[in-house]
C-alpha positions as CSV (number, residue, x, y, z in Angstrom):
1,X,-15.4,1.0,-38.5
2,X,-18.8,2.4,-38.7
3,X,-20.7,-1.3,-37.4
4,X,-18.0,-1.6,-34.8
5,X,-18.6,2.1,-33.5
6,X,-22.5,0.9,-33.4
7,X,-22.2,-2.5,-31.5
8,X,-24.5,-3.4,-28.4
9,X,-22.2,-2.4,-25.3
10,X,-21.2,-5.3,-24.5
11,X,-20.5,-6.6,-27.6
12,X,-17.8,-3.8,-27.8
13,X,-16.9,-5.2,-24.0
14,X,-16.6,-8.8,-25.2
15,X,-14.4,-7.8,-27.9
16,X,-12.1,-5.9,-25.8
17,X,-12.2,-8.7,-23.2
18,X,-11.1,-11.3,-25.7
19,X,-8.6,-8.6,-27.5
20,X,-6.9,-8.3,-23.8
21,X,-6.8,-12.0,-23.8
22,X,-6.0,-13.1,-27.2
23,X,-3.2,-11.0,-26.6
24,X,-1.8,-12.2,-23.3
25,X,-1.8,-15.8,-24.5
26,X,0.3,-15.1,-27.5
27,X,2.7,-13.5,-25.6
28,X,2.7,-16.5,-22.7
29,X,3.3,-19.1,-25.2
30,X,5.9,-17.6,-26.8
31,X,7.8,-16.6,-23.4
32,X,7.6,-20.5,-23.1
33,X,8.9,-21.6,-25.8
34,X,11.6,-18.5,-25.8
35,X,12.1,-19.6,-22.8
36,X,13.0,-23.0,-23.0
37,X,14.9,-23.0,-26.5
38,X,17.4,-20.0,-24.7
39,X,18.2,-22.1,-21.8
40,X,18.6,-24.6,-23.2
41,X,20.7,-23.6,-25.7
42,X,22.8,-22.0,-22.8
43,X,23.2,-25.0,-21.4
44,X,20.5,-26.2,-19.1
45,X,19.4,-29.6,-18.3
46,X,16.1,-30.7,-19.3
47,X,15.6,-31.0,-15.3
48,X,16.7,-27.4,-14.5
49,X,14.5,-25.8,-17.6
50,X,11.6,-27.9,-16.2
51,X,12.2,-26.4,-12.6
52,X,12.1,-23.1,-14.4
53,X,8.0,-23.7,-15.0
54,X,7.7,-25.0,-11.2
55,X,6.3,-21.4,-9.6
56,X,4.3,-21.4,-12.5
57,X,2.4,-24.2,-12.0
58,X,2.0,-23.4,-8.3
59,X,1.3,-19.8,-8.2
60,X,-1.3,-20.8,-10.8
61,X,-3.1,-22.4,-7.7
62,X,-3.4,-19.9,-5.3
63,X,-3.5,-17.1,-7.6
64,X,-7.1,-18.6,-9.0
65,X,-8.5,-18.9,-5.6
66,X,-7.3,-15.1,-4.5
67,X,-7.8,-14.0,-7.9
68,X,-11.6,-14.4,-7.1
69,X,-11.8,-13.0,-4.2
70,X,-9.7,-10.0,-6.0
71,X,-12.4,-10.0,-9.0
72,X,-15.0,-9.7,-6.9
73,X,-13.5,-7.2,-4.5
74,X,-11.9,-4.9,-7.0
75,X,-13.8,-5.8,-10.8
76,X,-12.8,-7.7,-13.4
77,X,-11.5,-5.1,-15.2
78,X,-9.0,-3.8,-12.6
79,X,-7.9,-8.1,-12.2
80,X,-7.8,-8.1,-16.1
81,X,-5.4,-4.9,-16.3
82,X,-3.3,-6.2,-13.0
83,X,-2.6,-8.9,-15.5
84,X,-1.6,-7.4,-18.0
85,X,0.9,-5.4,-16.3
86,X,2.3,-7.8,-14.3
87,X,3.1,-9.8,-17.4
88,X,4.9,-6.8,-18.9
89,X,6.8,-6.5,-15.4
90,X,7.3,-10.4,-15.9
91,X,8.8,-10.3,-19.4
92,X,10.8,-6.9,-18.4
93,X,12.7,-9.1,-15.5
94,X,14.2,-11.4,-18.8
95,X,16.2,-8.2,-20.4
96,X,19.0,-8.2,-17.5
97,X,22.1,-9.4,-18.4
98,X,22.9,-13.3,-19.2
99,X,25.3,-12.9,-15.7
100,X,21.9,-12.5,-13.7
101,X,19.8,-15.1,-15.7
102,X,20.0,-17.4,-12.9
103,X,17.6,-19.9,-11.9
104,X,16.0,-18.1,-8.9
105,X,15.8,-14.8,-11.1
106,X,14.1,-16.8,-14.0
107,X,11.4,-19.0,-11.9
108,X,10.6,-15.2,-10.0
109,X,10.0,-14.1,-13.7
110,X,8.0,-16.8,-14.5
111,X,5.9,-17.1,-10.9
112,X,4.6,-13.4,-11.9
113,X,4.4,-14.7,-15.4
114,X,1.6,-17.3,-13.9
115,X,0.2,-15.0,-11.5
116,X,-0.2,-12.5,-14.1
117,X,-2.2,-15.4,-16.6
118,X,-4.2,-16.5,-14.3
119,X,-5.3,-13.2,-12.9
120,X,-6.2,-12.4,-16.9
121,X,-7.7,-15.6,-18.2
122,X,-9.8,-15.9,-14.7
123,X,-11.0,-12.4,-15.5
124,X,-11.8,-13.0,-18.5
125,X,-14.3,-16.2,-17.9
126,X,-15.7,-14.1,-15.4
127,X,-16.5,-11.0,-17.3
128,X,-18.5,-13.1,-19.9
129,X,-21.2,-14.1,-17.2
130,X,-21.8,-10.5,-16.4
131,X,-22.5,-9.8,-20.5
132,X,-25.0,-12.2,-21.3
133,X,-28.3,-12.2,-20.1
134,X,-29.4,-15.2,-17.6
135,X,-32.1,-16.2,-20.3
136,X,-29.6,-17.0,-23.2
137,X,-27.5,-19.9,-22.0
138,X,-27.1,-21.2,-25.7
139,X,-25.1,-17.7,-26.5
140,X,-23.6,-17.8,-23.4
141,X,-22.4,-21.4,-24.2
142,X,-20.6,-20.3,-27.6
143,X,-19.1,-17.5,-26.3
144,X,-17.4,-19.0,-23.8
145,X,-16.5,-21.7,-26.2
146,X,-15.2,-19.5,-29.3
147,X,-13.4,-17.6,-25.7
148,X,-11.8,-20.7,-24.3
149,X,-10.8,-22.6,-28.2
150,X,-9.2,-19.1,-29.2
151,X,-7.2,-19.1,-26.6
152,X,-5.4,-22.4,-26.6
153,X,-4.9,-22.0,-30.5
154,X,-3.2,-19.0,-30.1
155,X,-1.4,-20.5,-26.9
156,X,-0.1,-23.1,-30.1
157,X,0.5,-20.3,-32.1
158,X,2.4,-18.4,-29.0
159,X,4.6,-21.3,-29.5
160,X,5.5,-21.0,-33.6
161,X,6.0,-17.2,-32.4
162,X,8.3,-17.4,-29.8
163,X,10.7,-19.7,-32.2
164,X,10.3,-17.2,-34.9
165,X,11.0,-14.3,-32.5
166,X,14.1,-16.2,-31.1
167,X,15.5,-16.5,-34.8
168,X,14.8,-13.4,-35.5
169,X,15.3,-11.1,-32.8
170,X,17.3,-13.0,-30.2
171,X,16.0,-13.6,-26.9
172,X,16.5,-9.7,-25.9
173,X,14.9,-8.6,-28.9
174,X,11.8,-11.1,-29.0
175,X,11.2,-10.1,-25.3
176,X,11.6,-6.5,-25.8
177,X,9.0,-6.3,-28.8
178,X,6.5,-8.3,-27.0
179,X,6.5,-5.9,-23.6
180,X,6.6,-3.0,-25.7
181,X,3.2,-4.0,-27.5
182,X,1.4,-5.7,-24.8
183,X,2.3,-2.4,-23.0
184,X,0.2,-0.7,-26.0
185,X,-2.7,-3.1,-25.1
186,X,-2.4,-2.3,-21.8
187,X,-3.5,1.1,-22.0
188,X,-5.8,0.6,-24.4
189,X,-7.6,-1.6,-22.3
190,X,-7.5,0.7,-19.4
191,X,-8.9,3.1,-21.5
192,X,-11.5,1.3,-22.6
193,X,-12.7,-1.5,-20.3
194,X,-15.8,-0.6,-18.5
195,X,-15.1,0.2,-14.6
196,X,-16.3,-2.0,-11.9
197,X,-17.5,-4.6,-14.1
198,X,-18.2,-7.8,-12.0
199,X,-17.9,-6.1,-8.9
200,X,-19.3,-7.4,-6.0
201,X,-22.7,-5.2,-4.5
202,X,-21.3,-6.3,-1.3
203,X,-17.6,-6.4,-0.3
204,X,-17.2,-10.5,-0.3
205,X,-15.5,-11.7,3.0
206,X,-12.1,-13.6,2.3
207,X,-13.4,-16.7,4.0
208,X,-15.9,-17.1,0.8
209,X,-12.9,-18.0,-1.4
210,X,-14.2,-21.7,-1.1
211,X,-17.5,-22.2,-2.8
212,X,-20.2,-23.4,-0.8
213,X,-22.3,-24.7,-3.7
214,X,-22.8,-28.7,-4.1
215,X,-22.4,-28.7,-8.0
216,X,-19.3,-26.2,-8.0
217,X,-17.5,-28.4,-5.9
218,X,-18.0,-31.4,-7.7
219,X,-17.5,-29.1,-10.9
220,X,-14.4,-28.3,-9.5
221,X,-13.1,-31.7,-8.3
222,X,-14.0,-33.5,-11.8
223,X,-11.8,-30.4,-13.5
224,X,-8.8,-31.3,-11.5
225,X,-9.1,-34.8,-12.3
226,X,-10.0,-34.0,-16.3
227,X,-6.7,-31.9,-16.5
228,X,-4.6,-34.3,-14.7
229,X,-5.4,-36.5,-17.0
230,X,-4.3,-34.6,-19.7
231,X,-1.0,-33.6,-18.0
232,X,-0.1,-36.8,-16.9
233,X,0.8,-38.1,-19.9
234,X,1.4,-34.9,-22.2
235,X,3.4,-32.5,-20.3
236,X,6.7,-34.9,-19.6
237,X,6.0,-38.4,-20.9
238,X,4.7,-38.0,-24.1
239,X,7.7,-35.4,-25.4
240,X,10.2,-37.3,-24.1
241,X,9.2,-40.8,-25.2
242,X,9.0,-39.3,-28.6
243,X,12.4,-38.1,-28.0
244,X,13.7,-41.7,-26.9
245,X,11.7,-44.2,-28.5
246,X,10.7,-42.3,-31.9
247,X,14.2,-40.5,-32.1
248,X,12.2,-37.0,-33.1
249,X,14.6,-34.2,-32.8
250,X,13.3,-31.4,-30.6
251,X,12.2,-28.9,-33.3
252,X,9.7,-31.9,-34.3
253,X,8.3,-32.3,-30.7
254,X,8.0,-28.9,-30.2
255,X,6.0,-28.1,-34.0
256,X,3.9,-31.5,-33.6
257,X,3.1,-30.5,-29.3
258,X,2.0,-27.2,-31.1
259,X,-0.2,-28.5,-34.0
260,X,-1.6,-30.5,-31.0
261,X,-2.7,-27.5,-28.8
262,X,-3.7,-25.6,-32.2
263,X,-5.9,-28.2,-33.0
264,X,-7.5,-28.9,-29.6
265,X,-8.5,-25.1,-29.5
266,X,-10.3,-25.2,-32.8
267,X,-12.5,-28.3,-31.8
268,X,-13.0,-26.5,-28.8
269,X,-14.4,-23.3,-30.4
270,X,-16.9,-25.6,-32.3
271,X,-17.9,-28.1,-29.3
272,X,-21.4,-26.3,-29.3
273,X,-22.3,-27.5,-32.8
274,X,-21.2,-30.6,-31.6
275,X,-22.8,-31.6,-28.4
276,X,-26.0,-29.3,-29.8
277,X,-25.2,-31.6,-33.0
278,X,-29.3,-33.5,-31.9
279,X,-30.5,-31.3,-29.4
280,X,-31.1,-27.4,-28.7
281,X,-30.6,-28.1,-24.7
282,X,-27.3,-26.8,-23.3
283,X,-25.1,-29.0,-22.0
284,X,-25.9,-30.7,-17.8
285,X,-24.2,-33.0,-15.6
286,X,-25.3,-36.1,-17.5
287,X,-23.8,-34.3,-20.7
288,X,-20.5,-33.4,-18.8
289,X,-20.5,-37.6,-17.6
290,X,-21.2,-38.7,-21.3
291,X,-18.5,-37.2,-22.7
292,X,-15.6,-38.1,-20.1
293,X,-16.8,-41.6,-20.1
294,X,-15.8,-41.6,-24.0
295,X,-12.9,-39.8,-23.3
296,X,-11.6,-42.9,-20.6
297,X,-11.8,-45.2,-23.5
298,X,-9.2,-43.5,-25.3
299,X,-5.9,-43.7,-22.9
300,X,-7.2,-47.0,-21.8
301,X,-7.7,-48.3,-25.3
302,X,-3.6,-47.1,-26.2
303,X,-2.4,-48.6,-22.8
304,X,-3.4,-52.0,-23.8
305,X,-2.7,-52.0,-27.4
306,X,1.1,-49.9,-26.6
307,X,1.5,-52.4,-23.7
308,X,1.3,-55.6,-26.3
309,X,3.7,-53.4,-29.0
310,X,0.9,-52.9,-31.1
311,X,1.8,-50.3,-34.5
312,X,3.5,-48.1,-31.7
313,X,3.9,-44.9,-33.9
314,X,-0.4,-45.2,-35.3
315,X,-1.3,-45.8,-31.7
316,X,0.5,-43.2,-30.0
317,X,-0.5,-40.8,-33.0
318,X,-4.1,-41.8,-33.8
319,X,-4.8,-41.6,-30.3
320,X,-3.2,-38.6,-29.3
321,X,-5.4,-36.8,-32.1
322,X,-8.6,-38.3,-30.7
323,X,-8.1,-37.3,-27.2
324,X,-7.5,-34.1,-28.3
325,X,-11.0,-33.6,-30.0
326,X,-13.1,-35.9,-27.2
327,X,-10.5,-33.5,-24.4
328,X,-11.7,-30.6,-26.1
329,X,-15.3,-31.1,-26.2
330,X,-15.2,-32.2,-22.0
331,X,-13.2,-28.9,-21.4
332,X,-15.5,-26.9,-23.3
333,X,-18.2,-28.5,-21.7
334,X,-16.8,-27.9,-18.0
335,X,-16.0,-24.1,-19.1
336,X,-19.4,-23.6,-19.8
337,X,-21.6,-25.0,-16.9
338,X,-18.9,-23.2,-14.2
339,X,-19.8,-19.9,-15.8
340,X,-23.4,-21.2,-15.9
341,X,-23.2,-22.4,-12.3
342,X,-21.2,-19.4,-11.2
343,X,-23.3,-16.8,-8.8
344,X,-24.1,-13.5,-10.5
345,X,-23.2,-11.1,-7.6
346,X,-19.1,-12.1,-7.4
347,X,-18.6,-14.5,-9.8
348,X,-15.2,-14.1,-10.1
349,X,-15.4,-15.9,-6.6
350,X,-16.6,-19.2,-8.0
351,X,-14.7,-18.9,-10.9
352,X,-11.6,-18.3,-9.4
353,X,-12.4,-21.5,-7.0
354,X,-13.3,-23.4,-10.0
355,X,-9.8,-22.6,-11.8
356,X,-8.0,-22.6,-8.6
357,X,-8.7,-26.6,-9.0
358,X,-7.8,-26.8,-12.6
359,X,-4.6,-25.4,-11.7
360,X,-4.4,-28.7,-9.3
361,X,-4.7,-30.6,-11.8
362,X,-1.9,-29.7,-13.8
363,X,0.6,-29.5,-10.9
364,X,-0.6,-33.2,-9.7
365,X,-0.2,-34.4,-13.6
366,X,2.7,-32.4,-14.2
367,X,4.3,-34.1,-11.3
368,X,3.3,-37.4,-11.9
369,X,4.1,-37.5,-15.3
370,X,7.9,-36.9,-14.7
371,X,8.0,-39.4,-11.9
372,X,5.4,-42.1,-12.9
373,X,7.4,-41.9,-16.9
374,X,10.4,-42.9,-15.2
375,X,9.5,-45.3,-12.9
376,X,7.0,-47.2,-14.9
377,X,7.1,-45.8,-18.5
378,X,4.3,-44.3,-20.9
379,X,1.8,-47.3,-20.3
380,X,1.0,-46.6,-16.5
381,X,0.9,-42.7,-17.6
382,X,-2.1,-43.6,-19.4
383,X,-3.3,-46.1,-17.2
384,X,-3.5,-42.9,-14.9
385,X,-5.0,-41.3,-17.4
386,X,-8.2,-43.6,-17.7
387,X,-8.3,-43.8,-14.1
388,X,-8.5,-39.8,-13.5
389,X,-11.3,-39.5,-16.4
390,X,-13.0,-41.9,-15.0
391,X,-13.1,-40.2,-11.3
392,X,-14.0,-36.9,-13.6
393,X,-16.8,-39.1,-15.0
394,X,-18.0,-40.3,-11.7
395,X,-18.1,-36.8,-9.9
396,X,-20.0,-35.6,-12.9
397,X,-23.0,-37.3,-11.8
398,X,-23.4,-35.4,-8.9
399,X,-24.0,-32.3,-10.9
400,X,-27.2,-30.8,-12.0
401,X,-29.2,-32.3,-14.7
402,X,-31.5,-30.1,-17.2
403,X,-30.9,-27.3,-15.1
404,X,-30.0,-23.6,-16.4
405,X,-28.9,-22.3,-13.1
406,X,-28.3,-23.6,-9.6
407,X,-31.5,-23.4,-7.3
408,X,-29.2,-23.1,-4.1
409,X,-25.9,-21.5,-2.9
């Protein structure tokens, strides 16, 4: 208690930051999960629980792009806290009465549900560039690593939770205990987050919500096409062809989808011992193209071997675990040169642009995974696949190489 009493300020503010957001993702993958078992055990088509996620998805989008402009208006703390609370308001809307559950009433819950994450994890990214000092990119490169792998291992872990809960608790009771303590976090974090942190020395204008810098932009665009090509494939296809072809019963695609996400966070906490593996030099543009180009081979290397019936289950498997470390690694990688890239007076602005694109990319892959599965089948999902990474690839090369910091806004 004593060291953590005596820690650098904004160690103490990192910890707090990460606290706040370790939290909230716990809580967001478990309401998933919750979220689908319950309705569907009430009865719910696969189709209607799906729709629930919709506002989600699309609030995500233009809550990252006003979310910035909010961060750098307000500071990240205040964006950080409105989180939080909305996500307490969020899971509060689920304890009416089953009568009132309706579809409307849920995908209300879960828009503020994605307003509310995106608000808090955009916050969060942010808040890291104000800590460390312009000079130490390396630490600046881990934290934001150990930041962004953390969080989609407990997003996994959200998952295991929010089954447990449901067993445990029912769906009333699993929601009630996780509003009452991420109310508890809540005020602690008001409390204790420092005040006006990331705040902007001049109030920004809302037409700066689109970033005017060459390399966020292209940042930006190869993002949206990196997490299509995740989504394309993952969020609809891949469950439900392991479902129909594999005949896995929904508890096993639901622990094996969670391992998966588990997994990818780890790798994603160590990608700087990775890509730093030969070199001391934080990661560029031409790092950011190397990696997606190793990542295309990978759904384009199952399409043709799935396509000719090759060892289906190994394939499907084998690959799925090796574009979850080479994903990992390019996400990681992206995560840290926006923050890098981002402007130091408002960066919540061109981080909030940034995510505001990434939250494209899951609604396009989201989207066409559903309709491109069953149209053309898993194949031409990761044909799709390949095809985004490489665009990711190929914008990548318009980003700065060997550089620390842009030289122009």
């Amino acid at each position: 208690m004593f060291k953590l009493v005596n820690l650098p300020t904004e160690i103490k503010q990192y910890l707090i930051i990460t606290g706040n957001y370790w939290a909230f993702t716990l809580t967001d993958g478990a309401l998933r999960m919750l979220v689908v078992l319950h309705f569907y055990e009430l009865g719910y088509s696969p189709l209607q629980i799906a729709m629930l996620f919709l506002f989600y998805e699309i609030f995500g989008v233009i809550t990252n792009l006003i979310g910035g402009w909010l961060g750098a208006s307000l500071g990240l703390n205040r964006t950080m806290n409105m989180g939080l609370g909305l996500q307490v308001v969020a899971l509060s809307m689920l304890l009416v009465p089953n009568t009132l559950l309706t579809i409307p009433w849920v995908m209300a819950a879960q828009a503020l549900s994605g307003i509310a994450k995106d608000l808090n994890k955009m916050s969060a990214k942010s808040a890291i560039k104000i800590l460390v000092p312009k000079e130490a990119q390396s630490q600046l490169y881990k934290w934001v690593a150990i930041l962004t792998g953390s969080k989609n291992t407990l997003k996994g872990a959200g998952f295991f939770l929010g089954g447990a809960l449901l067993t445990v608790l029912g769906f009333k009771g699993a929601i009630f205990y996780m509003a009452s303590l991420l109310v508890i976090v809540w005020i602690f974090s008001l409390m204790a987050l420092k005040q006006d942190l990331g705040k902007a020395t001049a109030k920004p204008k809302f037409s700066e919500l689109f970033s005017k810098s060459r390399a966020i932009n292209y940042l930006s665009a190869a993002r949206m096409f990196l997490f299509g090509s995740r989504d394309v494939w993952f969020v609809v296809a891949l469950p439900v062809y392991l479902d129909a072809v594999f005949h896995w019963d929904h508890w096993t695609v639901g622990g094996f989808m969670a391992l998966w996400v588990i997994g990818y966070g780890i790798v994603q906490g160590f990608a700087p011992k990775i890509t730093q593996k030969k070199t001391s030099k934080v990661p560029d543009g031409k790092s950011a193209f190397v990696w997606a180009v190793a990542l295309a081979i990978i759904p384009a290397s199952m399409a043709v071997m799935m396509s000719n019936q090759y060892h289906l289950v190994e394939v499907l498997i084998g690959g799925l675990m090796t574009f979850g470390v080479l994903f990992a690694i390019n996400s990681s990688l992206h995560s840290y040169l926006i923050v890098s890239y981002a402007s130091d007076d408002g960066v919540s602005l061109d981080v909030g642009f940034y995510y505001m694109a990434n939250a494209m990319g899951r609604l396009m892959g989201t989207v066409l995974s559903g309709w491109v599965y069953q149209q053309f089948g898993l194949v031409a999902c990761l044909w799709i696949s390949a095809i985004f990474i490489i665009l990711a690839a190929a914008l990548s090369l318009g980003l700065p190489q060997h550089k620390i910091a842009l030289e122009h806004r």
